[in-house]
N, C-alpha and C positions, 0 to 999 in steps of 0.2 A: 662294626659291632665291637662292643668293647668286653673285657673281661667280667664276671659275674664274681668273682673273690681273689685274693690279692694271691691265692695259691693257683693260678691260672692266670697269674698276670706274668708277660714274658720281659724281659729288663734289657735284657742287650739286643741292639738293633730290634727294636721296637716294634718297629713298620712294618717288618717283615712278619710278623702275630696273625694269623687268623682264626677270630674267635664266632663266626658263624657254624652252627652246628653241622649245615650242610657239607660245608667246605670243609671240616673235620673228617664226616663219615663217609663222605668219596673217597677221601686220602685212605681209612682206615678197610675200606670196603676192598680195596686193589689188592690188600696182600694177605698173608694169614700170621707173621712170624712180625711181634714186634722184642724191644730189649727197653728191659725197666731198670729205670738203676734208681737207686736209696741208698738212704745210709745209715749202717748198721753199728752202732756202738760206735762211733768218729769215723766210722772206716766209708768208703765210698764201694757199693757195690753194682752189678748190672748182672743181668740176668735175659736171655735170650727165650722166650717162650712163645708159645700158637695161642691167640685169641678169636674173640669172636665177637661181632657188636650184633645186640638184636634190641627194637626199639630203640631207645635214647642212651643206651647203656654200652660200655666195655666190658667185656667178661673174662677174666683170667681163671686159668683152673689148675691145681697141681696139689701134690701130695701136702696135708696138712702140716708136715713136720719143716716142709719147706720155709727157710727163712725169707724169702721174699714174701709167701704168704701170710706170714707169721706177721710180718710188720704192712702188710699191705691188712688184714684186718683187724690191725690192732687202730688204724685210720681209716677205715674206709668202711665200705659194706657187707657184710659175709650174705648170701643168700643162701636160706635154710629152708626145712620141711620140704613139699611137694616142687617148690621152686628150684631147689638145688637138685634133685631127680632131672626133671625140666630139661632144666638148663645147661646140665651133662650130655641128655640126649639131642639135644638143641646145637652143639661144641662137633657131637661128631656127623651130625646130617648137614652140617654147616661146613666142616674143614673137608670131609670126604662124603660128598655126596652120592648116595646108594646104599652106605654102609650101614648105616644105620637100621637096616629092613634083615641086615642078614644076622647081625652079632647078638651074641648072648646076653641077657641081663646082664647086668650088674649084682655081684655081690650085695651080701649090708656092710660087709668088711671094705671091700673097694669104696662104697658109696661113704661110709663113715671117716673112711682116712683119705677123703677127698674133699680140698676146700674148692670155693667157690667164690672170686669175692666180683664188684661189679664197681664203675665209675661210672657218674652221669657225665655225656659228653658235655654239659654244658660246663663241667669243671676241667677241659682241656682247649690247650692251644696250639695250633701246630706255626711253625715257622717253616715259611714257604719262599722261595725264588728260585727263578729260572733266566736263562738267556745265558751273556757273554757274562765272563769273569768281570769283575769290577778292578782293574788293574791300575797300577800308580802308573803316571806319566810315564817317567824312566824305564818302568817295565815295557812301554809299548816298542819303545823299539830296539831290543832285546830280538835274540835269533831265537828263543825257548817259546812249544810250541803252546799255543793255549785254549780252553775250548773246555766242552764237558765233554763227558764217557755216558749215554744211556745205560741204565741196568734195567735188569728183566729178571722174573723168577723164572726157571722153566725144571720142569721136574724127566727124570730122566727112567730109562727102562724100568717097570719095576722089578723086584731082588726079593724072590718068595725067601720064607726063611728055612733056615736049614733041617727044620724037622719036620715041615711041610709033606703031607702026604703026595707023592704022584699023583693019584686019584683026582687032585682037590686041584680046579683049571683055576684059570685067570678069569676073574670075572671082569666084565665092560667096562661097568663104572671107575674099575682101579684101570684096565689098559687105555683107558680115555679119560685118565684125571690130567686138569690143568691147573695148575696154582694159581691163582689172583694173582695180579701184576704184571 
């Protein structure tokens, strides 16, 4: 499958591009934390946030004042009215599922100084390979050790917060949360 706009077209090592949507939203579906980098006035930046894909779509969400946000809708798509409600409450029955039945509305204050913006995956590429390093000659026979490292997310006890009533247990869905990946 090949690229659908030249902003989703990947340049170095080529081959290694896959622009099948499927093969995108496996990759994107394993984890919940990706990192966006842009550039802001010359400057290169990156930014580390929790997404969510539902249909065909990426959804990033964070305060509006945020500059990632800031230049991510000044390019891309803001999702507003009933949608942007939605698709808040869509962010947390998606990242922490259960939660969503117990928590309190939303402000108009929170909901107003909260962007929302959304990419269709057919505008993204992931670069993918696995197996043995691809080493020069001279490197092979070398005493240095070579191979990959699997990673994993795994989330650990959770850590009420400190002004948490006694009264107020651990409910299931938090002592039985698993991260994607």
């Amino acid at each position: 499958m090949k690229p659908v706009s030249s902003r989703a077209t990947l340049k170095r090592i080529a081959e290694r591009g896959e622009y099948d949507a499927a093969t995108i939203r496996q990759i994107l579906d394993a984890q919940q934390v990706c990192h966006v980098a842009y550039v802001d006035a010359g400057e290169p930046r990156q930014i580390a946030t929790l997404y969510m894909c539902d249909d065909d779509y990426l959804y990033l969400h964070g305060n509006r004042q945020s500059a990632l946000l800031k230049h991510m809708a000044a390019g891309g798509e803001v999702v507003t009215g009933e949608a942007h409600r939605s698709c808040l409450d869509k962010f947390v029955e998606v990242l922490i599922a259960g939660h969503e039945k117990v928590v309190r509305e939303p402000t108009r204050q929170e909901l107003a100084a909260t962007t929302v913006v959304r990419i269709h995956l057919q505008e993204m590429v992931a670069k993918v390979r696995a197996g043995d390093p691809i080493d020069a000659e001279d490197d092979l026979d070398s005493d240095v050790w070579a191979g990959e490292i699997p990673l994993r997310n795994q989330s650990l006890a959770p850590v009420p917060a400190a002004n948490l009533s006694n009264e107020v247990s651990l409910p299931g869905y938090i002592q039985n949360f698993k991260p994607r990946g």
